[in-house]
C-alpha positions as CSV (number, residue, x, y, z in Angstrom):
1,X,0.0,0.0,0.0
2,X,1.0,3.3,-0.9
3,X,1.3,6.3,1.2
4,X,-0.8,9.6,0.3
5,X,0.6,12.6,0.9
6,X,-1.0,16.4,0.5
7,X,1.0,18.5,-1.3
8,X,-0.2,22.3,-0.1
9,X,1.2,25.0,-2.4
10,X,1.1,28.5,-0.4
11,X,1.4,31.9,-2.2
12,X,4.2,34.0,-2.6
13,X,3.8,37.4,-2.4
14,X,7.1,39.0,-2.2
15,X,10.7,38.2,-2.8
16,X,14.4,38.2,-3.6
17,X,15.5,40.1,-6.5
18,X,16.9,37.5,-9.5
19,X,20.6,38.8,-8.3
20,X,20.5,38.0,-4.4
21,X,19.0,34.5,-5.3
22,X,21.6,34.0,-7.3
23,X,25.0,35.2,-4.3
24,X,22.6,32.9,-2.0
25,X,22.6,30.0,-4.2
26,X,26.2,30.4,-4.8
27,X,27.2,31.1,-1.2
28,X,24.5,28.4,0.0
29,X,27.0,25.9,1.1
30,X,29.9,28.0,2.4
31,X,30.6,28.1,6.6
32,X,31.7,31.7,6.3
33,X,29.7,33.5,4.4
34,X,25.6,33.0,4.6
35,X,23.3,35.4,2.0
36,X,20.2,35.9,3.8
37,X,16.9,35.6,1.7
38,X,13.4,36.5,2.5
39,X,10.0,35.3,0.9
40,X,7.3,36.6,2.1
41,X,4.4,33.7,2.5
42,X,0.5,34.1,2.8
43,X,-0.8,30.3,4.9
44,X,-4.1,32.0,4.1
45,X,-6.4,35.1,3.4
46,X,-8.9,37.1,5.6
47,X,-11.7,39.9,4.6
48,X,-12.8,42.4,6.6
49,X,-14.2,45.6,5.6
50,X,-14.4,45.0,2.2
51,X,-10.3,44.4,2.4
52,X,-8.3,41.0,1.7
53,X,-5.6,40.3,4.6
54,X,-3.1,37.3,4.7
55,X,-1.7,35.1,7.6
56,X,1.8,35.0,6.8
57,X,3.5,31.3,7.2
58,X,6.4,31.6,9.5
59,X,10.2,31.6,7.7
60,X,13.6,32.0,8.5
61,X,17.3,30.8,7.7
62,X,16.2,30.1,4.1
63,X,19.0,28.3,1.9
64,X,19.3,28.3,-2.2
65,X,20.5,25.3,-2.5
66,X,19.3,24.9,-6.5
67,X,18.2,27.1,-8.5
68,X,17.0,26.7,-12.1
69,X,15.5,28.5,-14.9
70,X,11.5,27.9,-15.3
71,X,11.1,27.9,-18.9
72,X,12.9,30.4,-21.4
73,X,12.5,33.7,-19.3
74,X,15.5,34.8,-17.6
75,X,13.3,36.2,-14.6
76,X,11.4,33.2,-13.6
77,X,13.4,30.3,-11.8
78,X,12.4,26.6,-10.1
79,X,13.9,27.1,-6.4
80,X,15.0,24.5,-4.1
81,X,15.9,24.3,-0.7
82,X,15.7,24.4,3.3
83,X,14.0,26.9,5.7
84,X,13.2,27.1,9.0
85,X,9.4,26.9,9.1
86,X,6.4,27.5,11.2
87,X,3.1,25.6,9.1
88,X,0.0,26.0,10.1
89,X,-0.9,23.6,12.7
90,X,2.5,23.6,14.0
91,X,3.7,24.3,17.2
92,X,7.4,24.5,16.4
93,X,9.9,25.9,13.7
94,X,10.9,23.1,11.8
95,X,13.8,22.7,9.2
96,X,11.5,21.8,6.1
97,X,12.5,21.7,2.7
98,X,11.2,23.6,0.0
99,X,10.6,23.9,-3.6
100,X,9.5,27.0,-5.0
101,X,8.0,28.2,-8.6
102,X,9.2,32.6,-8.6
103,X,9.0,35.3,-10.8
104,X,11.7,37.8,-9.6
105,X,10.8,40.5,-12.0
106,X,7.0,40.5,-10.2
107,X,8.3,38.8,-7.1
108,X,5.5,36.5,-6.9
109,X,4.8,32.6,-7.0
110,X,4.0,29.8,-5.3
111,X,6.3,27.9,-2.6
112,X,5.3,24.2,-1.1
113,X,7.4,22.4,1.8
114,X,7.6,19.0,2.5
């Protein structure tokens, strides 16, 4: 028997630039140097008022540990590797890893960890 496992993709709704994904990719491994990156993660949305909010999804110590062009557009990149994360339904960070669909000219995409 197989085991099923839920895949969630959560929203990303703000970014690295295409350059600073690119020093933290190449600095991802070294002991000295570490290239802090920051995406900015919505777990889900709210209304009120007539006005959409989002619950952001806990991230830090992000690593680029691959990175990889999405397509044939230089701006848009398939993104792999390890965060500390707080999930929904967590009670802890975790060390999760992470794969990541971004756009760095509009700084937007999807991220799922697993």
């Amino acid at each position: 028997m197989g085991t099923t496992v839920k895949i969630i993709n959560y929203d990303i709704l703000g970014g690295p630039s295409r350059g600073r994904l690119c020093v933290a990719h190449e600095y991802a491994c070294d002991k000295d140097d570490f290239i802090k990156v920051h995406f900015e993660v919505a777990q889900g949305y709210t209304k009120k008022d007539g006005q959409t909010d989002y619950m952001k999804v806990g991230l830090n110590h992000v690593s680029v540990l691959s990175l990889k062009h999405d397509g044939y557009s230089p701006d848009r990149f398939i993104v792999e590797g390890e965060a500390l994360v707080l999930l929904p339904n967590e009670e802890d960070y975790r060390f999760k890893k992470y794969r990541a669909h971004y756009d760095t000219k509009g700084r937007k995409g999807t991220i799922c960890f697993f």
